[in-house]
C-alpha positions in Angstrom: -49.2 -109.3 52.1 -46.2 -108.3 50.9 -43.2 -108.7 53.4 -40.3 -106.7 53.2 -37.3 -107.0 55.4 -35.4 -103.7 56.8 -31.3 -104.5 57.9 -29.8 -101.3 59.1 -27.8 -100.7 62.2 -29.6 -97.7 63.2 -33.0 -98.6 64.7 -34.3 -95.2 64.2 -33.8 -95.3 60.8 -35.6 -99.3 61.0 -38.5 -97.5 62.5 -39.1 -94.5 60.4 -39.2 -97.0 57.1 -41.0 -99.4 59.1 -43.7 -97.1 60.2 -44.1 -95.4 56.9 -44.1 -98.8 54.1 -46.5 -100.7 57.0 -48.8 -97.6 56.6 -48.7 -97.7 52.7 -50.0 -101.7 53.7 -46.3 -103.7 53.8 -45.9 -106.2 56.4 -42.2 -105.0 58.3 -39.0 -106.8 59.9 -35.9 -105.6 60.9 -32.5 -106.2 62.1 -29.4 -104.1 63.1 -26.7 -106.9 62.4 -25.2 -108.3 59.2 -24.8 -111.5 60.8 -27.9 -111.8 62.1 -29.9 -110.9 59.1 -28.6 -114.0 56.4 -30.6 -116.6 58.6 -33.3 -114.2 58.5 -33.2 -114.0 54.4 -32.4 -117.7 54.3 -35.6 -118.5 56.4 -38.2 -115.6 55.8 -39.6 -115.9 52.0 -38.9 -112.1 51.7 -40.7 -109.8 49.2 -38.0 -107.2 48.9 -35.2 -106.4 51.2 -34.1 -102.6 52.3 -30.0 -103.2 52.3 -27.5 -100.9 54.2 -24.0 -101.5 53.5 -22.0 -100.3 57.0 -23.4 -102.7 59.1 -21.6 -104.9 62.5 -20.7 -108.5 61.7 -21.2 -108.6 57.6 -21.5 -105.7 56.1 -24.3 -105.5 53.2 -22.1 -106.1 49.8 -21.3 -109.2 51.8 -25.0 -110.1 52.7 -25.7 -109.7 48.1 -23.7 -112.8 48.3 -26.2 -114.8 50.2 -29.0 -112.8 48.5 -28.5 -113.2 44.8 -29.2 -116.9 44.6 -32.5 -116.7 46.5 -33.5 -113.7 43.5 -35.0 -111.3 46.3 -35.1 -107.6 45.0 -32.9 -105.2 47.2 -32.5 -101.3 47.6 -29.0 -100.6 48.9 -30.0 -97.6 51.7 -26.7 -96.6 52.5 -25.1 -92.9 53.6 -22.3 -93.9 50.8 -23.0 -91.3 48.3 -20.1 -91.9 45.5 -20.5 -93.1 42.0 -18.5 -95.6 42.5 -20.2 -97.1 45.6 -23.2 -96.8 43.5 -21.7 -98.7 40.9 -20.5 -101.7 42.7 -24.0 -102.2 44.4 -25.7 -102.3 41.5 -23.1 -104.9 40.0 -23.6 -107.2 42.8 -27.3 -107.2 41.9 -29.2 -104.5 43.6 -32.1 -103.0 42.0 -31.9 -99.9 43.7 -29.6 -97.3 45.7 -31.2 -94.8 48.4 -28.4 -92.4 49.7 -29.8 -91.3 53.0 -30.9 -88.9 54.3 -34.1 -89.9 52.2 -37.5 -88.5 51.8 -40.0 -91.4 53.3 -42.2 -90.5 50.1 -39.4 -91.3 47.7 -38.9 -94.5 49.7 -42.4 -95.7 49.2 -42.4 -95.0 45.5 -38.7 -97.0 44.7 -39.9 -99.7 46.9 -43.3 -100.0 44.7 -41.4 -99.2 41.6 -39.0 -102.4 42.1 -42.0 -104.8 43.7 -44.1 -103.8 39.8 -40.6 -104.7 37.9 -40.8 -108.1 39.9 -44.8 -108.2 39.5 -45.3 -108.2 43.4 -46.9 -104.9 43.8 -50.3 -104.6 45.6 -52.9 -104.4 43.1 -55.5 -103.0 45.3 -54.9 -100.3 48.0 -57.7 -98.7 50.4 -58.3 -96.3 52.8 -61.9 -96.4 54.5 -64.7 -97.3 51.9 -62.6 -95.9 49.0 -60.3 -98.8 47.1 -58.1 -98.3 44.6 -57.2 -100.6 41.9 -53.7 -99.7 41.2 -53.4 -101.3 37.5 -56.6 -100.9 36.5 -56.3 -97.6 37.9 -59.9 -97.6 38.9 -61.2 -96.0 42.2 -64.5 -96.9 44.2 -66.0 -95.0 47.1 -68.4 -97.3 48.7 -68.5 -99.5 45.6 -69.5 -97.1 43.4 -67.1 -96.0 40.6 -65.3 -92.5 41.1 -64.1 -90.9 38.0 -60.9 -89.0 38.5 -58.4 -86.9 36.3 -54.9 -88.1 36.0 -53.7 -85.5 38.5 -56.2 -86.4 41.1 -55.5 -90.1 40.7 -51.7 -89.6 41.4 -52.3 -87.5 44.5 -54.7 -90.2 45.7 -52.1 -92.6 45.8 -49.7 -91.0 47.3 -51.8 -90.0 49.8 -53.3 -93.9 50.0 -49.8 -95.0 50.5 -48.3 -92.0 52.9 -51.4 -92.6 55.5 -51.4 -90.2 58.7 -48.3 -88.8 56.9 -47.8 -85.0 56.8 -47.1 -84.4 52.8 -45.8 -81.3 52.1 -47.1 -79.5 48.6 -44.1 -79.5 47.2 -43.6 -83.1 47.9 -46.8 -83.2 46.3 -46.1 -81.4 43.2 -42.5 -82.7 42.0 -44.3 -86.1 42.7 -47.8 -86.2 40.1 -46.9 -83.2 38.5 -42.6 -84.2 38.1 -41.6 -80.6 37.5 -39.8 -78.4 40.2 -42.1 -76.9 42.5 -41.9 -73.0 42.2 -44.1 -71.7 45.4 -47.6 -71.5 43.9 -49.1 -73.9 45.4 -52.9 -73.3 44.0 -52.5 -76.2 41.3 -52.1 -78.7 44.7 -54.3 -76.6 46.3 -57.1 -77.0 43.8 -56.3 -80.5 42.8 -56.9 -81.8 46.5 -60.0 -79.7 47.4 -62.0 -81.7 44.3 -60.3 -85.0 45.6 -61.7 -84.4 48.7 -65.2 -83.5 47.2 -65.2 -86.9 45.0 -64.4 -88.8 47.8 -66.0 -87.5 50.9 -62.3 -86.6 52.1 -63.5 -83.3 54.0 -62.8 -84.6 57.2 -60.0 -87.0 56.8 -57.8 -85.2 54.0 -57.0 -82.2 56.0 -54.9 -79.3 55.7 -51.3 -79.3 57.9 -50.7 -75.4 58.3 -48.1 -74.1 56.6 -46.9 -77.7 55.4 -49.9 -79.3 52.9 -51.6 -82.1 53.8 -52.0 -84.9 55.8 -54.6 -88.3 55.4 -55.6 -88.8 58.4 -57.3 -92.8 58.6 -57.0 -95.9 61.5 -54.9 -98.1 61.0 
């Protein structure tokens, strides 16, 4: 399993991305201390880290230091919105830079954009008996083949990866469709009511009122 450490000093913020990547199938650990978090990266064989830069004891351009010679991807998630703040993160060797606030969806999709660039991504992804093979980008209900259209594909795996997460349509739009979402939402609409048929989602891909939808699976 992939394993992905979280340093931030706000543990609100540690538990919103902790509950949301260990839902898309990441194994989580955080830490609210600079200090306290370069043992951590020394010792834990880390995946990816999550990187905020204000932190007590070292602060996280500090921490790239310790980082860069272990080569362990990092998104900078940081409230510093400037260029040039930008800019100097990405020097020091970040792959990435998340200005908070942040959409949790957006989150997911950096943190499986950067794990592909380093080949660590999850190949396969499931949810019940339907499993997804991300490259081949092949699904299976039960372990028969489920042919789906583009469109449908790219909800399912947002949806796959967002679990028991209220998406809203728009979300859902400017993500598999990657055009602003004007207020109709009967292309979404659509889209997800023949998802649900091809997978036998009726019950578990349901409808959040006046939001979108939400896939609702145990964990």
């Amino acid at each position: 399993m992939i394993k992905i450490l979280i340093v931030d000093d706000e543990k609100p913020i540690c538990d919103l991305i902790d509950l949301n990547l260990s839902a898309a199938g990441y194994h989580c650990t955080s830490v609210q201390d600079g200090t306290a978090a370069i043992p951590m990266i020394e010792r834990g064989k880390y995946d990816l880290i999550l990187l905020d830069v204000m932190l007590p004891g070292v602060d996280g351009y500090d921490i790239m230091e310790y980082i860069r010679p272990l080569k362990i991807p990092v998104i900078f998630i940081t409230a510093r919105y400037e260029v040039k703040n930008r800019v100097k993160g990405l020097k020091l060797g970040a792959d990435d830079y998340l200005v908070k606030p942040f959409d949790v969806v957006e989150l997911v999709a950096r943190v499986e954009a950067v794990l592909r660039r380093y080949h660590k991504g999850e190949r396969l992804l499931s949810a019940g008996d339907v499993v997804v093979d991300v490259e081949a980008r092949q699904v299976t209900r039960g372990g028969v083949p489920v042919v789906l259209t583009n469109k449908e594909f790219g909800l399912l795996l947002l949806f796959i990866r967002n679990k028991n997460v209220a998406l809203f349509r728009e979300t859902l739009y400017e993500n598999v469709w990657e055009g602003e979402f004007t207020g109709d939402s009967r292309t979404v609409d659509l889209h997800v009511q023949r998802l649900r048929r091809k997978l036998g989602w009726e019950n578990c891909l349901v409808t959040v009122y006046k939001v979108g939808y939400r896939l609702e699976v145990s964990q």
